[in-house]
N, CA, C and O of each residue as an XYZ file, in Angstrom:
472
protein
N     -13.951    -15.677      0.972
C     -13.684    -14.287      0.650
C     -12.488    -13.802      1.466
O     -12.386    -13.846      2.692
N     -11.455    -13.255      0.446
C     -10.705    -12.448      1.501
C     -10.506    -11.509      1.947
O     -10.239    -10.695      1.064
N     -10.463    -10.972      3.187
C     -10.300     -9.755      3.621
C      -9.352     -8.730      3.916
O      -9.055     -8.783      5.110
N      -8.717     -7.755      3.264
C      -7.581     -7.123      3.186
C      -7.924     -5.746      4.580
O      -8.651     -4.852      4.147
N      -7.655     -5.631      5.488
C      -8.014     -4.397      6.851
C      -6.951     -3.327      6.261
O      -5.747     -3.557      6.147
N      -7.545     -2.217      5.933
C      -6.376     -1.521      5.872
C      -6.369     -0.349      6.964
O      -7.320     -0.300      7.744
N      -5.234      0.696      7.067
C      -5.903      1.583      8.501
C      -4.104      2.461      7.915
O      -3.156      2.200      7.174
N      -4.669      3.824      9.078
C      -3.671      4.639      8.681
C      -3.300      5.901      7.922
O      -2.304      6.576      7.658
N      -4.914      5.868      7.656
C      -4.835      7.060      6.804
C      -5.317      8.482      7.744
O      -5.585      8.633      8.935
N      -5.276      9.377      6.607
C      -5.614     10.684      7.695
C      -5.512     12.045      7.051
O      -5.660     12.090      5.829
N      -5.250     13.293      7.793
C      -4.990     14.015      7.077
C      -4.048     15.094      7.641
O      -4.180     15.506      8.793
N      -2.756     15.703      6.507
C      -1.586     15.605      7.018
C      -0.740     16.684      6.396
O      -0.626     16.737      5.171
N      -0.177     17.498      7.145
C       0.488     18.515      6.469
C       1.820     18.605      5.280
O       2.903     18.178      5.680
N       1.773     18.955      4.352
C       2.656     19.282      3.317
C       3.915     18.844      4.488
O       3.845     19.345      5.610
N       5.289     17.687      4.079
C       6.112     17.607      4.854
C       5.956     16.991      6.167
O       6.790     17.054      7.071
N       4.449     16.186      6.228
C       4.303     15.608      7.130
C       4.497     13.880      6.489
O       4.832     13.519      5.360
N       4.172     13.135      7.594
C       4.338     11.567      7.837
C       3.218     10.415      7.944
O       2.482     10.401      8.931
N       3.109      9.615      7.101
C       1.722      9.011      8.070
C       2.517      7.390      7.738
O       3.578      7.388      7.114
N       2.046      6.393      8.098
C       2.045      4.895      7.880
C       0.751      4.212      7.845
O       0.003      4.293      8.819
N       0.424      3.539      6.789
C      -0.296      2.729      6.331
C      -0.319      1.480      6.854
O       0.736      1.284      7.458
N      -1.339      0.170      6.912
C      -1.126     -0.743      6.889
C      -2.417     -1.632      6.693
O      -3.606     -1.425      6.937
N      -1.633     -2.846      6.088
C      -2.387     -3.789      5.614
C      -2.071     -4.937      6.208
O      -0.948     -5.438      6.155
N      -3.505     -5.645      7.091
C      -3.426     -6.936      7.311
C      -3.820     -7.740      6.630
O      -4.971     -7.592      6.219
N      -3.002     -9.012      6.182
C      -3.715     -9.742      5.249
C      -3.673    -10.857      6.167
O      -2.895    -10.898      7.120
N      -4.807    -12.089      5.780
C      -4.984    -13.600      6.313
C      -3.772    -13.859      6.289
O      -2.911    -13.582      5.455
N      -3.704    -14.716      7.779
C      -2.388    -15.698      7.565
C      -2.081    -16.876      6.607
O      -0.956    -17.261      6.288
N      -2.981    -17.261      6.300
C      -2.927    -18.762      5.267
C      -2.324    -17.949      4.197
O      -1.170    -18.260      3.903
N      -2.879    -16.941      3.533
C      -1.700    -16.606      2.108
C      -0.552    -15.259      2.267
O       0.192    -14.871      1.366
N      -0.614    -14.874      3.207
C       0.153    -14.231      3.567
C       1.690    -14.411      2.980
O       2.270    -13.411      2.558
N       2.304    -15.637      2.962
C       3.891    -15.683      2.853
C       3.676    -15.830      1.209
O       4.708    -15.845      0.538
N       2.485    -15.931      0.564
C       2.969    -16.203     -0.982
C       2.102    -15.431     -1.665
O       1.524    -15.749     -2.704
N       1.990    -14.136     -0.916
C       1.558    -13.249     -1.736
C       2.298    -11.887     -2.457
O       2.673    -11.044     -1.642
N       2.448    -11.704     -3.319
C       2.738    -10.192     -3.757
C       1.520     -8.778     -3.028
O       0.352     -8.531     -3.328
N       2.399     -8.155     -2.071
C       1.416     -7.056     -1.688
C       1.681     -5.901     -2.002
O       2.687     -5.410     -1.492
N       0.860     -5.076     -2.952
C       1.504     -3.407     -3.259
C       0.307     -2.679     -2.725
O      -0.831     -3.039     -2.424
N       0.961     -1.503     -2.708
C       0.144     -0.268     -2.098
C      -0.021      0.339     -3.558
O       1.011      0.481     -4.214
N      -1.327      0.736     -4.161
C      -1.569      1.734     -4.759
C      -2.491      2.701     -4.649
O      -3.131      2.730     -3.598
N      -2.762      3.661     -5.645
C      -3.596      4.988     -5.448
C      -4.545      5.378     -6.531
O      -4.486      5.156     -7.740
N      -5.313      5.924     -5.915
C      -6.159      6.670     -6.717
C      -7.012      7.897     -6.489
O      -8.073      8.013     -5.875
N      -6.052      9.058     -7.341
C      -6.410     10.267     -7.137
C      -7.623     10.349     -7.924
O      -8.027      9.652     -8.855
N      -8.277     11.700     -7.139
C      -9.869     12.281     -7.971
C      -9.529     12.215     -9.306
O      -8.556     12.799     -9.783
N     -10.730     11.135    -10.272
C     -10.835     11.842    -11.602
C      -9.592     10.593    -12.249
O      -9.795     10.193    -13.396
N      -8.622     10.153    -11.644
C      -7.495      9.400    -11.909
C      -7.251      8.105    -11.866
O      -7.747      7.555    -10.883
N      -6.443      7.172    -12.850
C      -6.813      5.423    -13.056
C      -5.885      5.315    -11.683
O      -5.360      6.325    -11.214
N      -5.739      4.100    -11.123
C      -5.147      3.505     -9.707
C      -4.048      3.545    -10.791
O      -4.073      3.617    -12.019
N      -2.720      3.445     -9.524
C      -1.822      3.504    -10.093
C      -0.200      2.648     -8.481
O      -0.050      2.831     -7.273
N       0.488      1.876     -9.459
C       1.121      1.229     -8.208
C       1.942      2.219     -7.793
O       2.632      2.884     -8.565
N       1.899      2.400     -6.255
C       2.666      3.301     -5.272
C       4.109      2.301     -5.126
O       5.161      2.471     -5.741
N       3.818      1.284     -4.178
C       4.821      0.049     -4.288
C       4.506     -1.057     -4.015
O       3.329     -1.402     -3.908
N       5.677     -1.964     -3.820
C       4.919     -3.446     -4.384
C       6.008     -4.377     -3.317
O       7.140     -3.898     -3.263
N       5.823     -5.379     -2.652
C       6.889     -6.026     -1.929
C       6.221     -7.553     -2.674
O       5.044     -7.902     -2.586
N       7.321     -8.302     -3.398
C       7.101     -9.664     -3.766
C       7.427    -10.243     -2.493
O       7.756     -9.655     -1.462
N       7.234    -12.021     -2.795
C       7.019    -12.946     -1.971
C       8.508    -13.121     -1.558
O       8.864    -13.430     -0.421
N       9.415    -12.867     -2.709
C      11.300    -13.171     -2.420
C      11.316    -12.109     -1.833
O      12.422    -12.165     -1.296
N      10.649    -10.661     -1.388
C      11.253     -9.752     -0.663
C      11.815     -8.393     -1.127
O      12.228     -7.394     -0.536
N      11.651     -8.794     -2.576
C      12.281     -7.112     -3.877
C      11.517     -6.499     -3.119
O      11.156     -7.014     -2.061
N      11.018     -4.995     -3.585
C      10.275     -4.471     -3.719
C      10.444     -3.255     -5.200
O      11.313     -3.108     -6.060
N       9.275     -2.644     -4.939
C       9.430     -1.617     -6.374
C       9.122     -0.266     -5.679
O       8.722     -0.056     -4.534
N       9.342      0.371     -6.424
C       8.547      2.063     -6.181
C       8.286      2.666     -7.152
O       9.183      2.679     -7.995
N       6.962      3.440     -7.500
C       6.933      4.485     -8.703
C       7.680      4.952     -8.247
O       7.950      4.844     -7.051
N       8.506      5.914     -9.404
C       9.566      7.039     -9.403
C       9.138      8.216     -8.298
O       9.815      8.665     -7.374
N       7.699      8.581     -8.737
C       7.356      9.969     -7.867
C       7.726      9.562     -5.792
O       7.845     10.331     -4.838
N       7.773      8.442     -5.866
C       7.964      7.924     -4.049
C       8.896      7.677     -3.984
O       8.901      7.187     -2.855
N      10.157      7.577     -4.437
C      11.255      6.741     -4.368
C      12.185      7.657     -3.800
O      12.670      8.595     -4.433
N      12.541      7.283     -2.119
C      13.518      7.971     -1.536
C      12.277      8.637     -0.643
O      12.662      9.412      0.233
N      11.154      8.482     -0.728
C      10.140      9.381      0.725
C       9.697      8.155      1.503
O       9.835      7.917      2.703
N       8.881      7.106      0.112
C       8.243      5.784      1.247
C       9.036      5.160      1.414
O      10.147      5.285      0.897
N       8.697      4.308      2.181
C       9.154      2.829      2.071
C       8.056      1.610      2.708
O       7.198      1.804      3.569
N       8.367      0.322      2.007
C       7.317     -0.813      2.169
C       8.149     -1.765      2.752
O       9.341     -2.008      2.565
N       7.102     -2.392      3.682
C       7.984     -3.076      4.269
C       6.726     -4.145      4.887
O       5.591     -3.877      5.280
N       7.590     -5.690      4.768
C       6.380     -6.825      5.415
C       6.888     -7.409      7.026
O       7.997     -7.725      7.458
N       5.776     -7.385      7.538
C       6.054     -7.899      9.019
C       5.445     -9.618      9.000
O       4.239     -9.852      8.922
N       6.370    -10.586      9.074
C       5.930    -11.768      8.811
C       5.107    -11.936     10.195
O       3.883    -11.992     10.076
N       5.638    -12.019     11.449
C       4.632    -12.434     12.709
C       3.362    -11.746     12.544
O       2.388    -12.398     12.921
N       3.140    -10.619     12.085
C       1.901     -9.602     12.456
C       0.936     -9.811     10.845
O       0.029     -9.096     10.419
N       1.434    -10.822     10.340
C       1.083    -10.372      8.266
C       0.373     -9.359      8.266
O      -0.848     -9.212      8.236
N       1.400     -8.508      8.308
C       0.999     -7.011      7.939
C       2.173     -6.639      7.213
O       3.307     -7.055      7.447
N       1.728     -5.565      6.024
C       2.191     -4.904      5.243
C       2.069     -3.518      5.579
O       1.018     -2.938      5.852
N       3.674     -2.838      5.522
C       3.327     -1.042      6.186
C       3.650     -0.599      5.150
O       4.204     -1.341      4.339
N       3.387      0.860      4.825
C       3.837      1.964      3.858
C       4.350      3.139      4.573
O       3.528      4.050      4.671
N       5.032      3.263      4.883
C       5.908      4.428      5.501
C       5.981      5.537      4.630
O       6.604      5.336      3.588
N       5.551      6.530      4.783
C       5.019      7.904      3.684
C       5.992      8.789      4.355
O       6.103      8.627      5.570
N       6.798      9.796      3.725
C       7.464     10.916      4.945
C       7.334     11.878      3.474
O       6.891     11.509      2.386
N       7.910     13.295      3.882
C       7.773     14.108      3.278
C       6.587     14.382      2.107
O       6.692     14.804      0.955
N       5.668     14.052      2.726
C       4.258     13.889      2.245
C       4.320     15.609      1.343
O       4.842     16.667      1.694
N       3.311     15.127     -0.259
C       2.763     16.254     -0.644
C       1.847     16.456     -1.331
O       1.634     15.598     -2.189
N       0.939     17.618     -1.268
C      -0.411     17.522     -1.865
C      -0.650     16.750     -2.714
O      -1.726     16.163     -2.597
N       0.530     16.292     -4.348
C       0.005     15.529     -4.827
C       0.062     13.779     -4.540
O      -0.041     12.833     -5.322
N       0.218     13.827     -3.441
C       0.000     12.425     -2.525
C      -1.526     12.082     -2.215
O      -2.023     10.958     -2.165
N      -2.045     13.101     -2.054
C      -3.290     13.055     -1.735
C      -3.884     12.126     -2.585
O      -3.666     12.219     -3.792
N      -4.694     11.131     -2.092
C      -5.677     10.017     -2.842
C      -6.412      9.325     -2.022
O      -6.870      9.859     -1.013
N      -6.713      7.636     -2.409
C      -7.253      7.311     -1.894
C      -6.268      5.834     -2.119
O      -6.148      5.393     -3.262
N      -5.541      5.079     -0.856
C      -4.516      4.094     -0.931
C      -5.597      2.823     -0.862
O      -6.795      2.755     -0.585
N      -4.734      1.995     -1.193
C      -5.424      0.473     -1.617
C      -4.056     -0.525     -1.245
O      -2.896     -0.507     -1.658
N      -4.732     -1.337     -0.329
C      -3.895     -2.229     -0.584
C      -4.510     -3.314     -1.710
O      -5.625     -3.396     -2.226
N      -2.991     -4.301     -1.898
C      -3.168     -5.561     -2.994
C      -2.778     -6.239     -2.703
O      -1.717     -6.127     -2.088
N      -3.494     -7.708     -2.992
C      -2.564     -9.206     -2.826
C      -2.521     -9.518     -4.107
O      -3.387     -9.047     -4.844
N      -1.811    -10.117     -4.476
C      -1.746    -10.893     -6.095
C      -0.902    -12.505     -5.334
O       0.262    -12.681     -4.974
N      -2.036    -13.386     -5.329
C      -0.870    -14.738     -5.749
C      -1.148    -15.232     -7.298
O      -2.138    -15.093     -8.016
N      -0.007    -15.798     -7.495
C       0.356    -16.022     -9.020
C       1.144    -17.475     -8.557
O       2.183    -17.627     -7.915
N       0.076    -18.610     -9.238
C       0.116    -20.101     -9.176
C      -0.351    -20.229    -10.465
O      -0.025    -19.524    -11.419
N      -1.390    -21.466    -10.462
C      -1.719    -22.109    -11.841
C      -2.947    -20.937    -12.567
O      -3.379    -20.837    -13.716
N      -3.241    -20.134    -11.259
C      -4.048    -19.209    -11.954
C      -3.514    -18.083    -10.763
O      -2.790    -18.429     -9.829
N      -4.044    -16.547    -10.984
C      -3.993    -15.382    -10.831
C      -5.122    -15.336     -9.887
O      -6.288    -15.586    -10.192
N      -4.673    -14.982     -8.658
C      -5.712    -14.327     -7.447
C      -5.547    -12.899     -7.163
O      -4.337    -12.726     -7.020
N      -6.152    -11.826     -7.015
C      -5.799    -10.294     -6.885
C      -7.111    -10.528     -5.955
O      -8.150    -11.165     -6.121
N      -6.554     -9.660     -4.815
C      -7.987     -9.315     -3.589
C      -7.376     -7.644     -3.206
O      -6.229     -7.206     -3.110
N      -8.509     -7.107     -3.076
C      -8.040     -5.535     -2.810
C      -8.579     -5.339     -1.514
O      -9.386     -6.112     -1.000
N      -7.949     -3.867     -0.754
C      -8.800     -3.604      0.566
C      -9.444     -2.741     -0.051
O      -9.352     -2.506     -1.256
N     -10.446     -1.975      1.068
C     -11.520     -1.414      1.007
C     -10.950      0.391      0.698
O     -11.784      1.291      0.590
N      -9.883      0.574      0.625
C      -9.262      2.108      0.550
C      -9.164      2.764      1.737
O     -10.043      2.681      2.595
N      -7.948      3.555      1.892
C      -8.253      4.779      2.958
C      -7.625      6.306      2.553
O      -6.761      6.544      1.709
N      -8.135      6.983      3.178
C      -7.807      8.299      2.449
C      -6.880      8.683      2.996
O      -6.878      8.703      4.227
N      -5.773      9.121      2.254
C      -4.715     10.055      2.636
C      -4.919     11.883      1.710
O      -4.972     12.133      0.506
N      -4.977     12.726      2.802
C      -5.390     14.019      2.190
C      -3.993     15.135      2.905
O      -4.049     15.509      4.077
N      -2.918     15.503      2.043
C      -1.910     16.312      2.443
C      -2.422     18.014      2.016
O      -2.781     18.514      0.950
N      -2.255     18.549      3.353
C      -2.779     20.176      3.233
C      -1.232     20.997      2.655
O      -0.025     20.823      2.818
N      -1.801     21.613      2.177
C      -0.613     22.767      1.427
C      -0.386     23.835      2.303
O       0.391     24.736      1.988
């Protein structure tokens, strides 16, 4: 079983900052795809961002230019750098692994809440 730790969440004023992070196992660590996504009350998960194994990354439109994702190979940890946080940020973050070989592995963490006050 794998275990995704995630930590970082909190709760945070309109225009405030927080960082996320995800430790994943070292054994799949370098050949995994890891994204951060969300899921607001009432709302399907949805990808925040995504760092592949070559190092791209993605962003939904609504984050693009506030977060940023970023992988720490010594620590296999994955951060989400949040700034200009706003209410509709508020959810509940997830990290993801996806390796993609002869078959499809996806392992999720356990969620943490990010709640931005107005």
């Amino acid at each position: 079983q794998v275990q995704l730790v995630e930590s970082g969440g909190g709760l945070v004023q309109r225009g405030g900052s927080l960082r996320l992070s995800c430790l994943v196992p070292g054994s799949i660590f370098s050949i995994s795809n890891i994204g951060w996504y969300r899921q607001r009350s009432g709302e399907q998960r949805e990808l925040v961002a995504l760092t592949a194994t070559g190092g791209d990354t993605k962003y939904a439109d609504s984050v693009k230019g506030r977060f940023t994702i970023s992988r720490d190979n010594a620590k296999n940890t994955v951060y989400l750098e949040m700034n200009s946080l706003k209410p509709e940020d508020t959810a509940v973050y997830y990290c993801n692994v996806l390796i993609q070989g002869l078959s499809v592995l996806s392992y999720w963490g356990q969620g943490t809440q990010v709640t931005v006050s107005s």
